[in-house]
N, CA and C of each residue as an Amber inpcrd file, in Angstrom:
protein
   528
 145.7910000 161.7480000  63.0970000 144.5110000 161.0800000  62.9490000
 144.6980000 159.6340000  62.5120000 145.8700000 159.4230000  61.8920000
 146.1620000 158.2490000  61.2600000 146.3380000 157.0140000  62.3610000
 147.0680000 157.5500000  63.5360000 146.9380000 156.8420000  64.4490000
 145.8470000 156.3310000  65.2990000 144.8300000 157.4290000  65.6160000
 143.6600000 156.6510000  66.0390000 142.7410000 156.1630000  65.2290000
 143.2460000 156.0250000  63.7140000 141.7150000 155.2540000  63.0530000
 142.6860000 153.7860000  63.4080000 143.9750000 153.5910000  63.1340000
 144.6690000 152.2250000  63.3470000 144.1310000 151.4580000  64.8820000
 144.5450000 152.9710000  65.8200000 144.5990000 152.1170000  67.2930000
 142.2040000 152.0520000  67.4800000 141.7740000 152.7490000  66.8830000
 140.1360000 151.8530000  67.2080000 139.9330000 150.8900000  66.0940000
 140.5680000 151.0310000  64.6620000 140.7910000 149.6330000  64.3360000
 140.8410000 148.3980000  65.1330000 142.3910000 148.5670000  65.4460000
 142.9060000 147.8820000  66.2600000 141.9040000 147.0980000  67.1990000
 141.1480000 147.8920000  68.3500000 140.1100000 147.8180000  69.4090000
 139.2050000 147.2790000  68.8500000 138.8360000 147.6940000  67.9820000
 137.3490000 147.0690000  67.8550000 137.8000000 145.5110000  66.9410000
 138.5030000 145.1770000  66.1810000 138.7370000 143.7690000  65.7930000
 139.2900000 142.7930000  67.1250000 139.7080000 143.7600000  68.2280000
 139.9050000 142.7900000  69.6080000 138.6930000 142.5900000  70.0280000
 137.9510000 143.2580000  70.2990000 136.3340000 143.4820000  70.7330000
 135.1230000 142.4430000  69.9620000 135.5450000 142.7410000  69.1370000
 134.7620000 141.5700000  68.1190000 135.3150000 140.3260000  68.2900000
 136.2670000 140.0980000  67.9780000 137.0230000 138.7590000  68.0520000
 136.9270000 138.0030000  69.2210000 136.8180000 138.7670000  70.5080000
 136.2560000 138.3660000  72.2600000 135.1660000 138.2000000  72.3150000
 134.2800000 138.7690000  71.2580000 132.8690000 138.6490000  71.2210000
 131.8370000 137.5840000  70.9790000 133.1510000 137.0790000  69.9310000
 132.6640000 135.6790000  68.9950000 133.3350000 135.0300000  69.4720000
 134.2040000 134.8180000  70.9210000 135.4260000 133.6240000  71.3380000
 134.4130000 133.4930000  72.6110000 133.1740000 134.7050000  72.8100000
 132.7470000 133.9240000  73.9990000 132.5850000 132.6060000  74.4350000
 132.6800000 131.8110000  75.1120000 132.0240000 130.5440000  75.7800000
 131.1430000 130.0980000  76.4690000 129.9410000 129.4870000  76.6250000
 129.1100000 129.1460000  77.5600000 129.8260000 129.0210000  78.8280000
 128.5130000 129.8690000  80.2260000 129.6620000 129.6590000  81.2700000
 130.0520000 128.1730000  81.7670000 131.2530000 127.9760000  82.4340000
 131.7780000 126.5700000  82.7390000 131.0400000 126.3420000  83.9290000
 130.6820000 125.2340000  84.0520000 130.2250000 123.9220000  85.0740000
 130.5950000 124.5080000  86.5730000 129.7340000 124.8930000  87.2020000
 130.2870000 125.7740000  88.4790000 130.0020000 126.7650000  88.9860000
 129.8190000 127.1860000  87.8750000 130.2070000 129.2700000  87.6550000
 129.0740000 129.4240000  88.5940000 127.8890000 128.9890000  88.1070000
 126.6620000 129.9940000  88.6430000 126.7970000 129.5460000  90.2850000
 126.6870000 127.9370000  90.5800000 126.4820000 127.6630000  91.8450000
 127.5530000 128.3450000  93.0490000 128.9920000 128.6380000  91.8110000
 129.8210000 129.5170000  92.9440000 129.4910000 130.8800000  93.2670000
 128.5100000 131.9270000  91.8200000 128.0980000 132.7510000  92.0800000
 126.8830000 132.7490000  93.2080000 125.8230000 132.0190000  93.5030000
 125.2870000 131.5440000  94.1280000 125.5000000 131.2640000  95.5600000
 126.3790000 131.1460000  96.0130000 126.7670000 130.4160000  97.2970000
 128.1640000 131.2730000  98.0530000 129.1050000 131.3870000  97.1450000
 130.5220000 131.6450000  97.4590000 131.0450000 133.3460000  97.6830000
 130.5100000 133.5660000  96.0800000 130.9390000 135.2110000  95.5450000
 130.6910000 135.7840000  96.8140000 129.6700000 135.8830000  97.1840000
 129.2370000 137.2010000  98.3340000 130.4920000 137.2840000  99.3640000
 130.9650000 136.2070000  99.9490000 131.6250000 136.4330000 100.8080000
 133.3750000 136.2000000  99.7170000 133.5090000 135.2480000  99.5560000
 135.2050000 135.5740000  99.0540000 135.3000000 135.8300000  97.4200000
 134.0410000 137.2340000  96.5150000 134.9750000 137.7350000  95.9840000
 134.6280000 136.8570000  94.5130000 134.7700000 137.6580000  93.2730000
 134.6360000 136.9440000  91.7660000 136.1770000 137.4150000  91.2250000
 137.1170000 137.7780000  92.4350000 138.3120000 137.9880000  91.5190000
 139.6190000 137.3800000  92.1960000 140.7500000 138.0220000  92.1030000
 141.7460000 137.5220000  92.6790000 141.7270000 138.3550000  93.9750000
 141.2250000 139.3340000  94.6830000 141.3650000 140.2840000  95.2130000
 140.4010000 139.7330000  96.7090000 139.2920000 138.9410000  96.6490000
 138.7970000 138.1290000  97.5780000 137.7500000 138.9950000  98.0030000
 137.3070000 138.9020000  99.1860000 135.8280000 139.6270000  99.9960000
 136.2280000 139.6420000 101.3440000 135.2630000 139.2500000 101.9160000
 135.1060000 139.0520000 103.4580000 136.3630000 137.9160000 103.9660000
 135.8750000 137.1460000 103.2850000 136.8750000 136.0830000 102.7140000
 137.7850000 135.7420000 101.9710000 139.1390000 134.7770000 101.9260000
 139.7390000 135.0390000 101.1400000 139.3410000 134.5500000  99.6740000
 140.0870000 134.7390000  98.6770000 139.7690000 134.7290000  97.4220000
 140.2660000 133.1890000  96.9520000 138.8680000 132.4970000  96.6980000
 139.2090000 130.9460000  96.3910000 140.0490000 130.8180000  94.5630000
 140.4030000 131.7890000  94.1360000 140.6030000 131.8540000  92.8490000
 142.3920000 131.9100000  93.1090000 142.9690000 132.0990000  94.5190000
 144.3270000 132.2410000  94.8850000 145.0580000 131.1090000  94.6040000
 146.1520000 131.3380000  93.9930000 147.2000000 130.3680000  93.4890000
 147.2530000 129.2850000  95.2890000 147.5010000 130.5900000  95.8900000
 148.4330000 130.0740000  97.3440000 146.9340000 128.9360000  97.8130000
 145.9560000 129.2320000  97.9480000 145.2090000 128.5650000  98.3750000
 144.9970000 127.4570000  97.9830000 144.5770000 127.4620000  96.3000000
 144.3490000 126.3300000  95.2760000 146.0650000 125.1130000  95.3030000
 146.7690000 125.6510000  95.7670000 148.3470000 124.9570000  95.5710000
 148.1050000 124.0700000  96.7490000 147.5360000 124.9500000  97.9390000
 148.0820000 124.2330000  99.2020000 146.9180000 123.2040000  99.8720000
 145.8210000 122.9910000  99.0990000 145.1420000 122.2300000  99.3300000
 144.8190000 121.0160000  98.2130000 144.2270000 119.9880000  98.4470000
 144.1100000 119.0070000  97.6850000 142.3720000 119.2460000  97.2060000
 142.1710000 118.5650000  96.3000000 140.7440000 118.7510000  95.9630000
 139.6860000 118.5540000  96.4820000 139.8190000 116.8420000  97.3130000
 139.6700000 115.9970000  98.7420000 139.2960000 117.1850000  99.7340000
 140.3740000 118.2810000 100.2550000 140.5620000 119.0740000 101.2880000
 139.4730000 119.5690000 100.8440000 139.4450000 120.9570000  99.7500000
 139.0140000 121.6940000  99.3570000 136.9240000 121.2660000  99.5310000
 136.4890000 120.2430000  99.1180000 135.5920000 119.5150000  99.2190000
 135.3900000 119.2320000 100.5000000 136.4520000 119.0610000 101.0880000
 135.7920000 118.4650000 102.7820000 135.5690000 120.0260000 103.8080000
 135.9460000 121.1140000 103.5670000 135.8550000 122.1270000 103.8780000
 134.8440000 122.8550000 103.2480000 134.2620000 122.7810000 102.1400000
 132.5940000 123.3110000 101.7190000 132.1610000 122.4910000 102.2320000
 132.2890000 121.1050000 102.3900000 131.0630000 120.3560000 103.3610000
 130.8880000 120.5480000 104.4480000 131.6590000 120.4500000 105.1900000
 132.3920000 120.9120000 106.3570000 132.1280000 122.0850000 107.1740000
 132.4650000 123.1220000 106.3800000 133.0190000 124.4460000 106.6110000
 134.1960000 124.3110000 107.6350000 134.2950000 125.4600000 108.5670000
 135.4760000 125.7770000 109.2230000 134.8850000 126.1770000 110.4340000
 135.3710000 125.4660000 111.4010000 134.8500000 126.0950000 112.8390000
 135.5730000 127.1910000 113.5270000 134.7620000 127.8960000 114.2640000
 135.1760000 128.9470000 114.6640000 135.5500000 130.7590000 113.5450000
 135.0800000 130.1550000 112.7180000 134.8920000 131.2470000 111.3150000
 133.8020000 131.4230000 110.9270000 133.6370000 132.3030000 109.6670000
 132.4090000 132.7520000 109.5410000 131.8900000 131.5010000 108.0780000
 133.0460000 130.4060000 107.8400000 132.8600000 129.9580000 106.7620000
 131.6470000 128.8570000 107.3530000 130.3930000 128.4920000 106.7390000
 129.7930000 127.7960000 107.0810000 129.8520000 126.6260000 106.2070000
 129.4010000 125.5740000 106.6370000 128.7010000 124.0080000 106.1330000
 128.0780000 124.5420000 104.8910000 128.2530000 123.7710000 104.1560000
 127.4820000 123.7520000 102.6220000 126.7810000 122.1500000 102.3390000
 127.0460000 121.4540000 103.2140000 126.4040000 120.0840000 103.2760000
 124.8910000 120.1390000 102.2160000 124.0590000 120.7020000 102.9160000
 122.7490000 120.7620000 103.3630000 122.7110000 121.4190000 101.5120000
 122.8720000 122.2720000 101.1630000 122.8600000 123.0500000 100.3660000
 123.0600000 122.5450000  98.6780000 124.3480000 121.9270000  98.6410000
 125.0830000 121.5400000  97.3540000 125.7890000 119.6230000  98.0020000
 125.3350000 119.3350000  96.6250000 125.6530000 118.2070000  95.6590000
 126.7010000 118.2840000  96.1190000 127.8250000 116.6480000  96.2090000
 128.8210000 116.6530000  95.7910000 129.3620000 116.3550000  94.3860000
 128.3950000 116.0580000  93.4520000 128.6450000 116.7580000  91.7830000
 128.8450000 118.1790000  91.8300000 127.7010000 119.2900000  92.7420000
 127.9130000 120.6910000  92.6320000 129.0570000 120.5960000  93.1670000
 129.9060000 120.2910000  94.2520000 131.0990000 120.7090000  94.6050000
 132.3060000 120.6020000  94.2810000 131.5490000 119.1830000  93.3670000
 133.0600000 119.2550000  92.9590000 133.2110000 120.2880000  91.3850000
 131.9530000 120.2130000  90.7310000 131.9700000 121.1660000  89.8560000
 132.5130000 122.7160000  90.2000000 132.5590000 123.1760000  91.6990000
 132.5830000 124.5490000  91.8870000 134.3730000 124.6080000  92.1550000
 134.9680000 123.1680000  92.4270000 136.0840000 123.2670000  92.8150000
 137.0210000 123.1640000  91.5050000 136.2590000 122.9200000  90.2120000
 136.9310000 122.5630000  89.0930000 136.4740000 123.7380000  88.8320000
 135.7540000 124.5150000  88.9000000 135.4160000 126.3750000  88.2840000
 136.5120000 127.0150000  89.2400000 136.9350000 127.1290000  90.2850000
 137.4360000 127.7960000  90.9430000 139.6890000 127.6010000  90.2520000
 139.7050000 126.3920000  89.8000000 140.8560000 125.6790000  89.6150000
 140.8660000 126.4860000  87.8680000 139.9010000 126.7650000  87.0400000
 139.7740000 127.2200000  85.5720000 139.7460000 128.6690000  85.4280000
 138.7830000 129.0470000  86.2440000 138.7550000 130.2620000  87.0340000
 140.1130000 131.0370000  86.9600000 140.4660000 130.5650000  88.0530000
 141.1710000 131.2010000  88.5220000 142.5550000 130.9760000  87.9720000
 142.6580000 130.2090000  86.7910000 144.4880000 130.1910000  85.8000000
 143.8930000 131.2550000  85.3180000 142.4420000 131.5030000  84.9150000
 142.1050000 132.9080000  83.8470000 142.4450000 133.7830000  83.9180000
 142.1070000 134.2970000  85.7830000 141.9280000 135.6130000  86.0010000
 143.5950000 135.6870000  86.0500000 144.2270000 134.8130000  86.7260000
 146.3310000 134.4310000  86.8560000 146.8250000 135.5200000  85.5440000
 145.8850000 134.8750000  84.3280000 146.7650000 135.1130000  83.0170000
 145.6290000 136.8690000  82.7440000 144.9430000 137.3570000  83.4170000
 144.3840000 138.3200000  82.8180000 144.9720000 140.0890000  83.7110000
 145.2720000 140.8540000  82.7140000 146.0670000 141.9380000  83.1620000
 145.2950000 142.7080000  84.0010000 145.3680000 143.2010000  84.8210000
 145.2620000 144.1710000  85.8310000 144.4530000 145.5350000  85.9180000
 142.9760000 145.1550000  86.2450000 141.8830000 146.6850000  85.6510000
 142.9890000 147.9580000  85.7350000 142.6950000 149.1260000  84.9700000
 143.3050000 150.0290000  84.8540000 142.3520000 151.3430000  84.5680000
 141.6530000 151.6570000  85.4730000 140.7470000 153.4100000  85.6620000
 140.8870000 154.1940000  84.5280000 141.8400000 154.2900000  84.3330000
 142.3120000 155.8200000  82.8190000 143.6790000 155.0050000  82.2530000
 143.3840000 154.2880000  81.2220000 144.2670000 153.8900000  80.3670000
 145.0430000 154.5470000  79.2800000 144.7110000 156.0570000  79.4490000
 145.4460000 156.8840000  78.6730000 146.9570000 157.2190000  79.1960000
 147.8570000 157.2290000  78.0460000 149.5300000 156.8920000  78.4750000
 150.0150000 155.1620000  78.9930000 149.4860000 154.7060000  79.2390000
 149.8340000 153.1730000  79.7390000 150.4740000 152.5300000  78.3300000
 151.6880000 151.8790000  78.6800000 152.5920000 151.7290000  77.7630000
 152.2180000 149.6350000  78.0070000 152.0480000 149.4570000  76.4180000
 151.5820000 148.2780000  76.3790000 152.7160000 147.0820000  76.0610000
 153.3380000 146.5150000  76.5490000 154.4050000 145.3120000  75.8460000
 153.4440000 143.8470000  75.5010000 154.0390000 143.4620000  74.5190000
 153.2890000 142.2700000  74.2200000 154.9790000 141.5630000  73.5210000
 154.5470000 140.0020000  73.1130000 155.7870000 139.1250000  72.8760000
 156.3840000 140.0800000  71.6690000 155.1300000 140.7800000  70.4900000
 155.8140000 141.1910000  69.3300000 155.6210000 142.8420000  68.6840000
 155.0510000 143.7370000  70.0580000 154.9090000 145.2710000  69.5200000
 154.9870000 145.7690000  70.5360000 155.3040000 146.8420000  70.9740000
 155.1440000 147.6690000  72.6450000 154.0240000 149.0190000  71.4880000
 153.3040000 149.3130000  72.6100000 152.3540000 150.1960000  71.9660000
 152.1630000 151.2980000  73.6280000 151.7470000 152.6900000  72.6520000
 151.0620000 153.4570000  74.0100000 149.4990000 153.6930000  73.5890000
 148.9590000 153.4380000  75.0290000 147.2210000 154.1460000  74.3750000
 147.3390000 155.2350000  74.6320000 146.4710000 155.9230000  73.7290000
 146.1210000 157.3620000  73.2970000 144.5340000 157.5610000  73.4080000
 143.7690000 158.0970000  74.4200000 142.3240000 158.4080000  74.7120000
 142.3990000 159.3590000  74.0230000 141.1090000 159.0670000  72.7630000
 141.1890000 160.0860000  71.5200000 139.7200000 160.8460000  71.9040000
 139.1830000 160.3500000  72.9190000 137.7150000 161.4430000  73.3190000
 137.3890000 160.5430000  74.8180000 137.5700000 161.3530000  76.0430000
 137.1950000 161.0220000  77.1610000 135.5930000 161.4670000  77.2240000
 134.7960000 159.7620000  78.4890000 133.5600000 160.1750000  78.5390000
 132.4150000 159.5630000  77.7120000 133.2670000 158.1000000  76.8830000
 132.0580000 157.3820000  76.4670000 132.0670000 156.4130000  77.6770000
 130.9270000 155.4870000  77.5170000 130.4930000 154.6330000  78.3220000
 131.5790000 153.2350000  78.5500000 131.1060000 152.7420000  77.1280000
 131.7110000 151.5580000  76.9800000 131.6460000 151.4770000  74.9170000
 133.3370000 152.2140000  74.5000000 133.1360000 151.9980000  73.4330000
 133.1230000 151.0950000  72.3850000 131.7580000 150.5560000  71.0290000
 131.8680000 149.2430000  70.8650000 132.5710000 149.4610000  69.1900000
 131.7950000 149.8040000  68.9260000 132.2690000 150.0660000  66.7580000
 132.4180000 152.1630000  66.5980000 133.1700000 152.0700000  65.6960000
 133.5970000 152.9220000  65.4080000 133.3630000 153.0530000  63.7190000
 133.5300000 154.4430000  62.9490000 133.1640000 154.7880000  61.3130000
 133.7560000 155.6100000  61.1900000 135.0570000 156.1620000  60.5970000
 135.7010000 157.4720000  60.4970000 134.8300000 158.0610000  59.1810000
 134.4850000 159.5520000  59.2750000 133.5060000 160.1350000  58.0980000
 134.8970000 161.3100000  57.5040000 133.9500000 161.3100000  56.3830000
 135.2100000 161.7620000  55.6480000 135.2250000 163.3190000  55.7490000
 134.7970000 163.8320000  56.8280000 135.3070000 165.5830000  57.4020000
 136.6090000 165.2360000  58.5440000 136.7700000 164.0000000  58.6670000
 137.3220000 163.8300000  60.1500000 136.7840000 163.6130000  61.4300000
 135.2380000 163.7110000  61.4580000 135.1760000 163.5830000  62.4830000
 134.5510000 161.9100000  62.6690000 134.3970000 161.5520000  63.8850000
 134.2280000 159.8900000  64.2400000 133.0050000 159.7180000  64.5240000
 131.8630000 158.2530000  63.7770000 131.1830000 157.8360000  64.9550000
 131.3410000 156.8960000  65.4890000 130.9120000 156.7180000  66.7200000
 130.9260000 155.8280000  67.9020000 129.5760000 155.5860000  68.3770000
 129.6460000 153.9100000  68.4940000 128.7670000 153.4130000  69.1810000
 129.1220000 153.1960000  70.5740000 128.4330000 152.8930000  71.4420000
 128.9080000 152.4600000  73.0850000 127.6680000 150.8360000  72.8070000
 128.2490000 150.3930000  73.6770000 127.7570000 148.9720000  73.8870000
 126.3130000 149.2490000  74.5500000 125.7760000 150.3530000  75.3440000
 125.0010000 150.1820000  75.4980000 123.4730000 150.7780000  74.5820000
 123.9460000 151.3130000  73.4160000 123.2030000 151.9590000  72.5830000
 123.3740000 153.2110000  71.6620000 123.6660000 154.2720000  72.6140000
 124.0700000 155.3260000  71.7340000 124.9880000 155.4510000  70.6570000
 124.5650000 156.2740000  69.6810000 125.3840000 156.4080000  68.4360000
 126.6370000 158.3050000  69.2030000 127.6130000 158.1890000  68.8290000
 127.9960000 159.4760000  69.2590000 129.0740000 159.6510000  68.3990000
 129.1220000 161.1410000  68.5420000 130.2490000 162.0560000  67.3910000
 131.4060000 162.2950000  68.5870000 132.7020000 161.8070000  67.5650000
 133.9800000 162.4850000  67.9810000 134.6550000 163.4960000  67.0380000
 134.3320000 164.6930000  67.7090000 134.3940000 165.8950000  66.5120000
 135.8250000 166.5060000  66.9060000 137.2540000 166.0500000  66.0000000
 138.2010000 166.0960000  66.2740000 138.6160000 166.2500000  67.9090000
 138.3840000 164.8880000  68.5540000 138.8570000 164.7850000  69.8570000
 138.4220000 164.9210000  70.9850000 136.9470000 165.8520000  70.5690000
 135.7880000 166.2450000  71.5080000 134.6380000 165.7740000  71.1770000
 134.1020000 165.0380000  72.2690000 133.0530000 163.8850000  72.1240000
 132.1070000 165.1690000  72.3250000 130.8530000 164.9420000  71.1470000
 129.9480000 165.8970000  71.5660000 128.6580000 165.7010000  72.7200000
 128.2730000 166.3330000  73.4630000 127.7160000 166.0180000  74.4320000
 126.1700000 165.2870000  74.4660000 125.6020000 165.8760000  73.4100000
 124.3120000 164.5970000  72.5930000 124.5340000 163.7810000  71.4260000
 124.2050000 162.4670000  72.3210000 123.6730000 161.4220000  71.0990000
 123.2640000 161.9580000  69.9970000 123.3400000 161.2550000  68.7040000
 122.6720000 161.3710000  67.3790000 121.2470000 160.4630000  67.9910000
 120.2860000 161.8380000  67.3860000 119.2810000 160.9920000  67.4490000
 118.5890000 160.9010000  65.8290000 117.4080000 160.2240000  66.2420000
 116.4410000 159.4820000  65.1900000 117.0730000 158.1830000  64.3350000
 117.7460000 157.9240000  65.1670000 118.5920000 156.2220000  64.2410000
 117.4330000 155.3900000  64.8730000 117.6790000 154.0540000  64.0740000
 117.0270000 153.1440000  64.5040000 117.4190000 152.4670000  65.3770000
């Protein structure tokens, strides 16, 4: 037990600490959500299109390029003219989101479905996660009670019991 009050310790002072490091979004963001996302994609992984957040892409073009091709578009593709549409302040703002962007997503690890057993290395601890109750949502704060068993909040509201390892299947109700 000693280990999972450390490792949701652990979680939830990362959780918090990301919480309060948020940032207003950067100069870009929305007009690329706006215009771009649908077809190539909010990750490294791309869409229809390829993914403007790609090292290979962002390397092999100049900013100039990059700009003359949203104005532009590409003939004979499905990429169209953005002339008509966006600023060249918006463009160039979307080409400096796409360049910030995308060192982020470079430096950010790799979604992972069931993170239980995944062996963690970092510069100064290797750690394994341990899923101590499968089947919350999205878990946010945690309270160890003194029978042993856990509560848990989820980010989206519910209060819930981890009754040695088994999440019980109803919310606590009548909280505020």
């Amino acid at each position: 037990m000693k280990r999972a009050q450390a490792f949701f310790a652990g979680l939830f002072a990362l959780m918090s600490g990301a919480a309060l490091a948020q940032q207003p979004p950067l100069p870009g963001a929305q007009t690329f959500t706006d215009n771009c996302q649908s077809c190539h994609g909010a990750d490294l992984r791309g869409g229809r299109g390829p993914s403007l957040f790609s090292e290979a892409i962002l390397s092999s073009h100049s900013d100039a390029q990059l700009k003359e091709i949203i104005k532009t578009g590409i003939p004979n593709s499905e990429m169209p003219s953005f002339a008509a549409q966006l600023s060249d302040d918006e463009i160039n703002q979307v080409i400096a989101y796409l360049h910030l962007h995308g060192g982020q997503l470079k430096s950010s690890p790799p979604f992972v479905p069931n993170p239980d057993g995944q062996v963690i290395k970092s510069q100064k601890q290797t750690f394994k996660i341990e899923v101590v109750a499968p089947g919350l949502e999205a878990p946010w704060g945690e309270v160890f009670l003194p029978d042993g068993r856990m509560l848990v909040t989820e980010r989206t509201g519910p209060l819930r019991i981890i009754d040695h390892g088994k999440l019980l299947p109803e919310p606590v109700r009548g909280t505020p």
